[in-house]
C-alpha positions as CSV (number, residue, x, y, z in Angstrom):
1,X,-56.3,-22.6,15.8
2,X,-55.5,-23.3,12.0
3,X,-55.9,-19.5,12.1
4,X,-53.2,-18.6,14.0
5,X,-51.0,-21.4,12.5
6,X,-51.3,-20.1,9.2
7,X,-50.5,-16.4,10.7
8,X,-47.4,-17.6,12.3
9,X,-45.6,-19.3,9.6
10,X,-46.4,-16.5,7.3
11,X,-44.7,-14.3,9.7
12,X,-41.7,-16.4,10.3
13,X,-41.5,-16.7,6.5
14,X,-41.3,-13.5,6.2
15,X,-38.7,-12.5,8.6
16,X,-36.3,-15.4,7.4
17,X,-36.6,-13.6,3.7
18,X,-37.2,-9.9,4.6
19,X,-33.2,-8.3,3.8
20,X,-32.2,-10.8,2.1
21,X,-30.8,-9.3,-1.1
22,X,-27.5,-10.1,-3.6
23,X,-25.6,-7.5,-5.3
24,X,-23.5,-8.8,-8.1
25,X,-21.1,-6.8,-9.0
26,X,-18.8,-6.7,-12.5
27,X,-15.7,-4.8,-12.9
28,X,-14.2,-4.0,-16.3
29,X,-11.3,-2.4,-18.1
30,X,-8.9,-4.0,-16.5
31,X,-5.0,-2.9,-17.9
32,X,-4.5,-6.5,-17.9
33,X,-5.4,-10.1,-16.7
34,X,-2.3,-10.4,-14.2
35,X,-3.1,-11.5,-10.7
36,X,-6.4,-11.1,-8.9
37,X,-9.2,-8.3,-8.0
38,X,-10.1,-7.9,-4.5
39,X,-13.8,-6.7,-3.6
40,X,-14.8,-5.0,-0.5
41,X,-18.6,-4.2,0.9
42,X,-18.9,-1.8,3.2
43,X,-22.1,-1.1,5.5
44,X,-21.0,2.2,7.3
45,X,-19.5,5.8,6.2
46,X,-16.7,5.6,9.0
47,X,-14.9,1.8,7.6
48,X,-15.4,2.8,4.1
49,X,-11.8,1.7,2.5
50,X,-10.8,1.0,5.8
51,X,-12.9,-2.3,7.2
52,X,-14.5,-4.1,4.8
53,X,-18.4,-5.7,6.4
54,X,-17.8,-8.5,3.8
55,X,-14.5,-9.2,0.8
56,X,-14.6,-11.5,-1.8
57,X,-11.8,-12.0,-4.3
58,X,-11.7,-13.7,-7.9
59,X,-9.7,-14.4,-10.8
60,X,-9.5,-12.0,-14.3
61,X,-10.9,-12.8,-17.2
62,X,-10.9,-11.1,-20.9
63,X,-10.3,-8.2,-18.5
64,X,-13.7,-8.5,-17.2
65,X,-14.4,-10.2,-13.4
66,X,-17.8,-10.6,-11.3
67,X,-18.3,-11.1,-7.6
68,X,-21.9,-12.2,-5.7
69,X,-22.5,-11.0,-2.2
70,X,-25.8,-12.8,-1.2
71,X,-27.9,-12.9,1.8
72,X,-27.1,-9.0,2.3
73,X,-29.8,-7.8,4.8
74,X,-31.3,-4.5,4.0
75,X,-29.6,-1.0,3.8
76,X,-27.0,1.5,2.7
77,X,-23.7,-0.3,1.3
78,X,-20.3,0.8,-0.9
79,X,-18.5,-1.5,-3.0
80,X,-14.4,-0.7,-3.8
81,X,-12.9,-2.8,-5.2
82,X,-8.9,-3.1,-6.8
83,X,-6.5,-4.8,-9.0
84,X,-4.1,-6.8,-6.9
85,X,-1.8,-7.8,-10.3
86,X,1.1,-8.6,-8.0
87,X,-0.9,-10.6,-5.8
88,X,0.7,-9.1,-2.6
89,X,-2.6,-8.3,-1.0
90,X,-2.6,-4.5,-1.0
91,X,-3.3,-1.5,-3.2
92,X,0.0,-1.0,-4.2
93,X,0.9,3.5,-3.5
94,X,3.4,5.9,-4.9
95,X,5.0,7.7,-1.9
96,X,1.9,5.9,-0.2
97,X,-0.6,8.7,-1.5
98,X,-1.2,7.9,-5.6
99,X,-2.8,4.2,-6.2
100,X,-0.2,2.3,-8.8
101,X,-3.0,-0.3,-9.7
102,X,-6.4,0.2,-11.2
103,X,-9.2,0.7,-8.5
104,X,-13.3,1.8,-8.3
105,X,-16.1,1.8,-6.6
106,X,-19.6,1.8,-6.7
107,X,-21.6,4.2,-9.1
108,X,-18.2,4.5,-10.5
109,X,-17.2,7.3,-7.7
110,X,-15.1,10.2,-8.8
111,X,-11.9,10.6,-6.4
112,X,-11.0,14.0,-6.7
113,X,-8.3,15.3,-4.3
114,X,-8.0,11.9,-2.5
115,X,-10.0,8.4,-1.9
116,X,-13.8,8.5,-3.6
117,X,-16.6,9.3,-0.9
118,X,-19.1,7.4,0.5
119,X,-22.2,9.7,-0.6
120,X,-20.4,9.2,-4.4
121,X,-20.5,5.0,-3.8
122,X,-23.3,4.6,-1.8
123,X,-26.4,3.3,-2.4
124,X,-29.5,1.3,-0.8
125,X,-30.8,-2.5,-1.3
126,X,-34.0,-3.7,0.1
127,X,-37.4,-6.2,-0.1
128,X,-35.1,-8.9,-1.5
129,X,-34.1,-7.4,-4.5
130,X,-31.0,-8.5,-6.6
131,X,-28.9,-5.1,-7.1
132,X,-26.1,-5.0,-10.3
133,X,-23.5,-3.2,-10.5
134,X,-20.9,-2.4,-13.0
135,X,-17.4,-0.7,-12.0
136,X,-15.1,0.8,-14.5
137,X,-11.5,0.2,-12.9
């Protein structure tokens, strides 16, 4: 009986930590330490810049700023991120095509010809591991 005890709570254990993981993520050359940066993680190719799975914003810094997403389970995610330095809760657009504040994403994504791609930001956490991140706006 202990047996069996002992088997189950290793097994429940294991599913309460299995996917569990953090990304931290810090953003840096920012033009200035105006108004806020907003942070979006995406789990899926088809809401990337569109529907954020979770957002966090925070406050600038010395031009630097750092968010924490915890409890992530496992899998494939994006980060973008932008400078809101109006604090009117959008990326602010020229003739709504060209970005007016600084933006990224993850693994510092190249956007040629349009918005950066999700097989330039993606990338994979897993087994509860802490992923870090550093974005160049």
């Amino acid at each position: 009986m202990q047996t069996v005890i002992t088997y189950l709570s290793f097994l429940i254990t294991t599913m309460i930590l299995h996917g569990q993981n953090t990304i931290e993520v810090t953003m840096t050359h920012f033009d200035s330490n105006a108004g806020i940066v907003k942070v979006g993680l995406y789990n899926a190719e088809d809401t990337f810049l569109e529907r954020p799975y979770k957002a966090l914003s925070t406050n600038i810094s010395e031009e630097r700023a750092q968010v924490i997403f915890s409890e992530i389970p496992d899998g494939i995610y994006a980060i973008s991120c932008y400078h809101d330095e109006d604090n009117n809760g959008s990326l602010n657009m020229f003739m709504g095509m060209i970005p007016t504040e600084s933006y990224g994403t993850s693994n510092n994504a190249p956007s040629r010809f349009g918005p950066p791609k999700w097989k330039d930001a993606a990338f994979e956490v897993k087994d509860g591991v802490v992923r870090k991140l550093e974005i160049k706006l």
